[in-house]
C-alpha positions in Angstrom: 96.7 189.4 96.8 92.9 187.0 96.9 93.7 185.7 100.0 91.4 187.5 101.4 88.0 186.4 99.4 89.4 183.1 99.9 89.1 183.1 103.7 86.1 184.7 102.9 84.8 181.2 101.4 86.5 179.0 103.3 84.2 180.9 106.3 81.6 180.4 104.7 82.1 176.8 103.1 83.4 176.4 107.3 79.5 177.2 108.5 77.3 175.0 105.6 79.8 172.5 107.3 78.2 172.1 110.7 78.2 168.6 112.0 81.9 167.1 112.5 82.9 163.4 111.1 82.5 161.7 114.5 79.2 163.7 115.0 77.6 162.0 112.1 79.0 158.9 112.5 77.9 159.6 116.4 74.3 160.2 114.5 74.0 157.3 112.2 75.2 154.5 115.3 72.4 155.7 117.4 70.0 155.9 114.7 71.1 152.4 114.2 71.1 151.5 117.4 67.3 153.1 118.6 66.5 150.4 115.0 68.0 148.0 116.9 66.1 148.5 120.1 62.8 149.5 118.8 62.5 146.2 116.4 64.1 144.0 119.7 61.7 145.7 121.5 58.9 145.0 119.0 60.1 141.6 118.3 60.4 140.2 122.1 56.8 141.4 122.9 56.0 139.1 119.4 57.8 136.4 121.2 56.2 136.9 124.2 52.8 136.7 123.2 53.4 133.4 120.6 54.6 132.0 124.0 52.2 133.0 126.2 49.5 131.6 123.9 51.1 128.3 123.0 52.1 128.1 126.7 48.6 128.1 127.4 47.6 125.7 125.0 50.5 123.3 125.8 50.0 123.5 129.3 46.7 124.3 130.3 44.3 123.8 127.6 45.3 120.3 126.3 45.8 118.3 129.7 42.3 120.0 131.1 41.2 118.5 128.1 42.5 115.2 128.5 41.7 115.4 132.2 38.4 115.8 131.2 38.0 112.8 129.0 39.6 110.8 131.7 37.0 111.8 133.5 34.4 111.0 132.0 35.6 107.3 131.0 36.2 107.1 134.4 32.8 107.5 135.5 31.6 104.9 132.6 33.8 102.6 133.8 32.1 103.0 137.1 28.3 102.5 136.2 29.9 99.6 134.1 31.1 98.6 137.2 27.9 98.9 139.2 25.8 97.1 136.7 27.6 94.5 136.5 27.8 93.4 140.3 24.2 94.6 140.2 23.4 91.9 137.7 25.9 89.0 138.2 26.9 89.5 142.3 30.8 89.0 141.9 32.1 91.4 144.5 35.7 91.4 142.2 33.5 93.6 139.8 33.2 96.2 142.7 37.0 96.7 142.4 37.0 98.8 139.5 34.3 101.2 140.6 36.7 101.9 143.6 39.4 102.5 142.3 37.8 104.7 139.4 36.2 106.8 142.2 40.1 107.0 143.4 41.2 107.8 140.0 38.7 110.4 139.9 39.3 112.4 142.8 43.1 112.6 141.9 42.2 113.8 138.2 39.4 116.3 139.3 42.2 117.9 141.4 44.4 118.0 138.6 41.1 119.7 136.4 40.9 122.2 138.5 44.2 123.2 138.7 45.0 123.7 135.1 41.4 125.4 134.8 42.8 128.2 137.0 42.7 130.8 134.5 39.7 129.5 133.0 36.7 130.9 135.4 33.4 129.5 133.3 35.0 125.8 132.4 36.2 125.5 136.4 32.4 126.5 137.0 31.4 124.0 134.4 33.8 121.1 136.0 32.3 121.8 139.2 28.9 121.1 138.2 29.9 117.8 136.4 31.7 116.8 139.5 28.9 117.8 141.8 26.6 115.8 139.8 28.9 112.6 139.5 28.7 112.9 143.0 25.4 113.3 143.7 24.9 110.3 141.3 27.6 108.0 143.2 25.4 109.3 146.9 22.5 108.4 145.5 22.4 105.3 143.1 25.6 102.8 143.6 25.7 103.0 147.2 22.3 102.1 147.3 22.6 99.5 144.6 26.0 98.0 146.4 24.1 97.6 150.0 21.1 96.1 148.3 22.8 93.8 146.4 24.8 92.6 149.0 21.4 92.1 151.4 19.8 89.9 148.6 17.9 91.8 146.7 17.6 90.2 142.8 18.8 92.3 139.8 15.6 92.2 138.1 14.2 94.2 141.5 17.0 96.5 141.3 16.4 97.2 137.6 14.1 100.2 138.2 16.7 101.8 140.2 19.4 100.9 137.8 17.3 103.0 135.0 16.8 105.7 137.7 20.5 105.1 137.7 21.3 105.8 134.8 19.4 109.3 134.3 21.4 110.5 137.0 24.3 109.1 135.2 23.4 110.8 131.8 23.2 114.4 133.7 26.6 114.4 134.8 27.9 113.0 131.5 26.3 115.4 129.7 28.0 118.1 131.7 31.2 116.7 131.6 30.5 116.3 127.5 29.5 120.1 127.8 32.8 121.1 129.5 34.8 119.4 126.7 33.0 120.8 124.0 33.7 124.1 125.2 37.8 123.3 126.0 37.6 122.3 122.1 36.2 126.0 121.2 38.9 127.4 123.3 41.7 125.4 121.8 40.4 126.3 118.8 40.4 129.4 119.8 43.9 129.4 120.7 45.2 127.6 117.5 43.4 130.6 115.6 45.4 133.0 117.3 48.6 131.7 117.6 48.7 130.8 113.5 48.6 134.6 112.8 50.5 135.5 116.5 53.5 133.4 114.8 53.3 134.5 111.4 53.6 138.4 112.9 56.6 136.9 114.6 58.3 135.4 111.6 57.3 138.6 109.4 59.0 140.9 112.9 62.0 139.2 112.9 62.6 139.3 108.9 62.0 143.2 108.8 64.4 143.8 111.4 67.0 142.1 109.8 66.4 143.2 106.7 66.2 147.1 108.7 69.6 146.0 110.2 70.9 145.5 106.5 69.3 148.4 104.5 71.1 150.1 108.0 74.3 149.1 107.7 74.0 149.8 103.4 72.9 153.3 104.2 75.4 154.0 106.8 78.3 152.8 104.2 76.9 155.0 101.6 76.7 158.0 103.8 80.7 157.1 105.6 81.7 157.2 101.7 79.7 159.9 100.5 79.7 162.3 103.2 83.4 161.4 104.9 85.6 159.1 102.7 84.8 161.1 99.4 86.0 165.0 100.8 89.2 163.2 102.1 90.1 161.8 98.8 89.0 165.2 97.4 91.6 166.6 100.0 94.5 164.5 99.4 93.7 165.1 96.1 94.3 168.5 96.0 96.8 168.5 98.5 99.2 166.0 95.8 98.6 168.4 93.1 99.5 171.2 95.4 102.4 169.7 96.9 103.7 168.6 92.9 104.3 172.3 92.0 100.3 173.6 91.1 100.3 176.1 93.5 98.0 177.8 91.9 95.1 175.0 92.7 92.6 176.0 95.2 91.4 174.1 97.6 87.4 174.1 98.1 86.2 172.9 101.9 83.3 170.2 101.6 82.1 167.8 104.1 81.9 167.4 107.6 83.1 170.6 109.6 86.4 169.2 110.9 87.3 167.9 107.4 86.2 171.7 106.3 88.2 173.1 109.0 91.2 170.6 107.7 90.6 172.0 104.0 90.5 175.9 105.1 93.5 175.4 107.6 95.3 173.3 103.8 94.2 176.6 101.8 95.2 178.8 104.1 98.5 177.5 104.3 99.0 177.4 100.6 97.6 180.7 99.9 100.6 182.0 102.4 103.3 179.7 100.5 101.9 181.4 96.8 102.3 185.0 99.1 105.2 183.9 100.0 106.5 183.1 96.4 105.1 186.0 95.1 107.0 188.3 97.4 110.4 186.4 96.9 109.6 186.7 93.0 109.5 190.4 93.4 112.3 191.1 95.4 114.2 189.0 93.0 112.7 190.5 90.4 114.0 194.0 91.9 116.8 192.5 92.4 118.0 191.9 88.7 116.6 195.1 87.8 119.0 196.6 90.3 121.8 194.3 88.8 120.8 195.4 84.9 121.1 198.8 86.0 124.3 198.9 87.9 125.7 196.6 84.6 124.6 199.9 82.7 126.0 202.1 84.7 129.3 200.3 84.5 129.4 200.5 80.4 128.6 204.0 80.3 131.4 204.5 82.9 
């Protein structure tokens, strides 16, 4: 009888065999899921840092900025303020001065908190603030109390244009400090256009990794598990309709291998086992034939 070269192949088809069914489907969901991690991974820390950035923008940045400005119409409002007592004596034109200085210490306060981060521009408000109030010590206090004493405006006016030099320095600082939030918000636009595009181009390449995945995965399930079991059953139909004669070949995954070998096996014992009853029955009838002829010639 072959049986015997056909273990021999099924042993050997057994080993190409190595990894079972659940082993490579084991394979391919981890591969799938370390894609999965790695582009989450990848895309969060995208997220992160288009947040982070607009973040800063959004809540730093643009109120110092507006701050700022306030800030600095503030303090026009208050040598407006100053002037005009100086020239026309209404005390109700002092009103505004005080409560821009008011307004002023609130948003310098606020300044400085959102300028945190932002070492150089919280040096730069400081100096614009130090000056503002070195011009406030030095000029409108001095214009106020003389103006209330009696003094005329047209012997005031040389302090008033002393006035406003001091007043220019301070502006100019503050004008310096929002010139340089304006590079820093453009600054931060500039970064966060290509910071979201890398976000929008993340998040498309990992779905389009999590598709190509689950495609490839499919092809491999049919190729490499659903295709040897059709194979199988195949064979086994043609076997079990009367071909006993059909050999099965192992392919695929070990266990499916295994199943195939364990299927051959089996049918290469059912052909023995025919073979032998076709013999003994072949012996049989020649036994029969003989005895027949020994009969006649009796």
């Amino acid at each position: 009888m072959n049986s015997a070269p056909a273990a021999d192949g099924i042993v050997t088809e057994g080993r190409r065999a190595r990894m079972t069914t659940s082993r490579r489907l084991s394979v391919m969901m981890l591969a799938m899921t370390v894609l999965v991690l790695t582009g989450g991974g990848v895309g969060a820390a995208a997220l992160s840092h288009t947040a982070a950035v607009s973040n800063r923008l959004a809540d730093q940045i643009s109120p110092a900025r507006t701050a700022v400005s306030r800030l600095e119409s503030g303090l026009l409002e208050q040598v407006a303020a100053v002037r005009g007592y100086v020239v026309t004596g209404d005390p109700e034109l002092l009103r505004p001065y005080e409560e821009g200085v008011a307004a002023e210490r609130a948003t310098a306060r606020r300044a400085r908190d959102l300028l945190a981060d932002e070492p150089e521009a919280r040096r730069e408000l400081d100096a614009a603030l130090a000056l503002a109030d070195g011009w406030r010590a030095e000029y409108p206090a001095r214009l106020i109390a003389a103006r209330r004493a009696g003094t005329s405006a047209a012997e005031l006016a040389p302090v008033v244009r002393r006035s406003g030099l001091a007043f220019d320095a301070a502006q100019a600082a503050l004008t310096s400090l929002e010139a340089r939030l304006d590079r820093v918000q453009a600054a931060g636009r500039a970064d966060l256009d290509p910071a979201r595009a890398l976000r929008d181009f993340l998040f498309v390449a990992i779905l389009a990794t999590l598709l190509l995945s689950s495609i490839v995965i499919s092809v491999l399930v049919r190729t490499t598990v659903l295709r040897p079991l059709d194979r199988l059953g195949v064979s086994v139909r043609q076997v079990a309709g009367g071909d006993f004669e059909h050999r099965l070949a192992p392919e695929g995954p070990a266990d499916i291998a295994r199943l195939t070998a364990d299927v051959e096996t089996m049918r290469q014992r059912v052909v023995d086992a025919l073979n032998t009853s076709r013999r003994h029955r072949d012996a049989l009838e020649q036994q029969a034939a003989e005895l027949r002829r020994s009969n006649e010639d009796l």
